[in-house]
N, C-alpha and C positions, 0 to 999 in steps of 0.2 A: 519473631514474626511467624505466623501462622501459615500452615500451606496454603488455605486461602487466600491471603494476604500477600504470598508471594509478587513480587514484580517479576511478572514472564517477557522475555525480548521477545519483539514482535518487527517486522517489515510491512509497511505497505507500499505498493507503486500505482499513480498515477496514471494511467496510459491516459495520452494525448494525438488529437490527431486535427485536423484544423477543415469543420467541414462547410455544407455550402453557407450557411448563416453564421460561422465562426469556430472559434472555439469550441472541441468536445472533448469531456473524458468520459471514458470506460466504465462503467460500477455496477454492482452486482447489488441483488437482494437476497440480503440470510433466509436461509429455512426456520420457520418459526420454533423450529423444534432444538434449535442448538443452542447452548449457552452461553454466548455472547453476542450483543445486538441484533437479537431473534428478531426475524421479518423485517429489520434496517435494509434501508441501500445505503452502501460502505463501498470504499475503493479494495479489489482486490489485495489481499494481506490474508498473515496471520505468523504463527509464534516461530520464531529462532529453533533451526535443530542444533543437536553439538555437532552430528557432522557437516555440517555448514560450514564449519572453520578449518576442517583437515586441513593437512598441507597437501592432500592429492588432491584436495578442490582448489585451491591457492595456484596451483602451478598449471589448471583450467583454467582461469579468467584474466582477461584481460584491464587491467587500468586500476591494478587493485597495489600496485608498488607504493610504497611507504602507509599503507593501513595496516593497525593492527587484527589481531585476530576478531577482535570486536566489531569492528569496523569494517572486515571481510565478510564475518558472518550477517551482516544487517542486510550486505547488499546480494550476496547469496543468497539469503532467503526472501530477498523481492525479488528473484528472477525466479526461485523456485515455484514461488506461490503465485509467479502471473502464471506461469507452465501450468502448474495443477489447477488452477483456479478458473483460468478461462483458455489456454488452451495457448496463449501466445507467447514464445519461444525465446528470448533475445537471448541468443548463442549462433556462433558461428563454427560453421566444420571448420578442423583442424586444417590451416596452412591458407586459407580464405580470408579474405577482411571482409566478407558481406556475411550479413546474417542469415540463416535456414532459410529455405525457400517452404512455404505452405507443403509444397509435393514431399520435400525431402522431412520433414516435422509429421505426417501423417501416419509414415508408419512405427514413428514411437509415441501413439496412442495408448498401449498397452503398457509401456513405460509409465508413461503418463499417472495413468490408474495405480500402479507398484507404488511409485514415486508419493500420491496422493494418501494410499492406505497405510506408510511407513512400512512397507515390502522391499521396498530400494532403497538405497542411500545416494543421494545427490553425483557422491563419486563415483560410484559402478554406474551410473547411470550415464556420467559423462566420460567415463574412459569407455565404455560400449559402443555408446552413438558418436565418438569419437569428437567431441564438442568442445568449446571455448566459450564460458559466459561471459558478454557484452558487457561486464560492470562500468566498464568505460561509459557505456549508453544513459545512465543513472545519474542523475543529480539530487542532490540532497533538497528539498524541499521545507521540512516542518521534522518538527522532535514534541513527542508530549509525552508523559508518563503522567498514567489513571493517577485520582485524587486520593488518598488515604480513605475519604469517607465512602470509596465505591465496594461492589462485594469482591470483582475480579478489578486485576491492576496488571498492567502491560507498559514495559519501555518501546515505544512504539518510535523507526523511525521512517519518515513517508519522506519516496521517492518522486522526482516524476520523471516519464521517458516518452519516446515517439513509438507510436503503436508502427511495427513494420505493417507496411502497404501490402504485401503479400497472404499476412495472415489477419484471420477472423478469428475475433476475440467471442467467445462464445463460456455463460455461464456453465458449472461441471455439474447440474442434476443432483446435486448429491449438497455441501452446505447452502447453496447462490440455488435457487430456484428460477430467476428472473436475471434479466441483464438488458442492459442499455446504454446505446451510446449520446451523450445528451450534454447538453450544454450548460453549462455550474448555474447561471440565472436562472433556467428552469426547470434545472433540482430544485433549486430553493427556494422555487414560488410552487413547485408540487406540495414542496413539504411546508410552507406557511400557509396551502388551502388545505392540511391535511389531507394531501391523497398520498404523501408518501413519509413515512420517520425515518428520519436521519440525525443519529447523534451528535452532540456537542461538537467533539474535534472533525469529524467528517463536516458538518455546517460552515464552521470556521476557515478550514481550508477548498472550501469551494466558495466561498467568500473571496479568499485570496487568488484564487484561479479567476476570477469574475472578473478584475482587473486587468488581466492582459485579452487582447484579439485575439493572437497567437500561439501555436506551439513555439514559436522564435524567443515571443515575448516572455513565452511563462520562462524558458531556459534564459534569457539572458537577466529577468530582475531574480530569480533561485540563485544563477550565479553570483550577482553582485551582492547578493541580502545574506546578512551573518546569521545564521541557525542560531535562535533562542530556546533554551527548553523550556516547554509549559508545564507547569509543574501547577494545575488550579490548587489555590488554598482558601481555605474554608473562612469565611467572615459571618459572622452572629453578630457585631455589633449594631446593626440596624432594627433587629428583632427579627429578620429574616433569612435565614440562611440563604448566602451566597458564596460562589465560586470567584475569586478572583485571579486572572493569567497577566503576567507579566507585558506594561504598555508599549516595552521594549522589542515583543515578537515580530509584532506586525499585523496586526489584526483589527480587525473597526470596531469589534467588543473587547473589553478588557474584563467584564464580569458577567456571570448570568444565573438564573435560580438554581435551584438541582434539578426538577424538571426539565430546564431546558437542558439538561446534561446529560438527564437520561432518556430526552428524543421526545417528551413528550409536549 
């Protein structure tokens, strides 16, 4: 396999929050200028580091007993990349059961930016500010991994969690040029008048958000529903290329063109 081709681990998380007309999550829009789902709005995410898995990060987080190193790192690097990404924190100081407060998260702004540039490592960063990541707070959501026939390919696995009340989830200027908090139905009616693209597995999983009222609701059908991994595979049999995902996920599409795969 080609380094192109590589499958990079990637995390995304969800943030949820339940506001006056229902249901909202969190999502950011790429900067057109980067290389993957340039100018998409997409759920805050992005790739796996190695020191994601340390055992100095392992003995920071909470709720992470009997996962493996695999499985530590996934959910490490969704709590890394909501920090870098939009600004919201889910860690608690050491010896606390609540998470950061806004005030006490402000002034590791600076952190923040290290963290973001690959300056710091997740673990000097949390033995410093003296921290404990929430992984507790994290539910497993959705698993898809890109199709063979895309250029970039990602084991991707999405989160979802409760945005803390305290902090403002704000895009970082830098890949997210845009951010909004907004309700999965009118993403998805932005992006069917084209005023906004949104790629295949992003569509799909705010399809699945669209279902529940609630933040209660999206956490208790995540818990009860067995993670499928989507793995689209390629069908030519019709004369038309198609993507087909397994009817077993969970989703109201089971196949779609490559267009619509790639947001268009």
């Amino acid at each position: 396999m080609s380094p192109e081709t590589r499958i990079l681990p990637a995390s995304t998380v969800l943030l949820l929050r339940d506001g006056p007309q229902g249901l909202e999550v969190f999502m950011v829009v790429r900067h057109h200028q980067i290389d993957f789902a340039a100018g998409a709005m997409v759920f805050p995410g992005g790739k796996v580091h190695a020191d994601d898995a340390r055992t100095e990060v392992r003995r920071r987080c909470d709720g992470v007993e009997g996962l493996d190193d695999s499985g530590l790192a996934f959910r490490v690097a969704a709590i890394r990349e909501a920090f870098e990404e939009c600004g919201v924190l889910l860690a608690r100081p050491d010896g606390a059961q609540r998470l950061v407060t806004a005030a006490e998260a402000a002034p590791l702004e600076r952190d923040r930016r290290r963290l973001e540039q690959g300056e710091m490592a997740i673990a000097d960063f949390l033995d410093r500010a003296r921290l404990r990541l929430a992984c507790d707070l994290l539910v497993p959501f959705a698993h898809w991994i890109t199709p063979a026939v895309m250029p970039k390919r990602f084991d991707t696995h999405f989160f979802v969690a409760a945005a803390p009340a305290d902090q403002a989830a704000a895009h970082d200027g830098g890949e997210s040029v845009d951010s909004v908090w907004v309700r999965p139905e009118d993403a998805l009616a932005a992006a069917q008048r084209g005023d906004r693209t949104i790629i295949f597995p992003t569509k799909l999983n705010l399809m699945k958000l669209a279902e529940s009222r609630s933040v209660d609701d999206v956490f208790d059908r995540a818990r009860r529903t067995r993670i499928v991994t989507v793995l689209p595979e390629l069908d030519t049999s019709s004369g038309t290329p198609r993507l087909r995902i397994p009817a077993d996920a969970g989703y109201a599409i089971t196949e779609a063109t490559l267009e619509d795969v790639r947001g268009r």
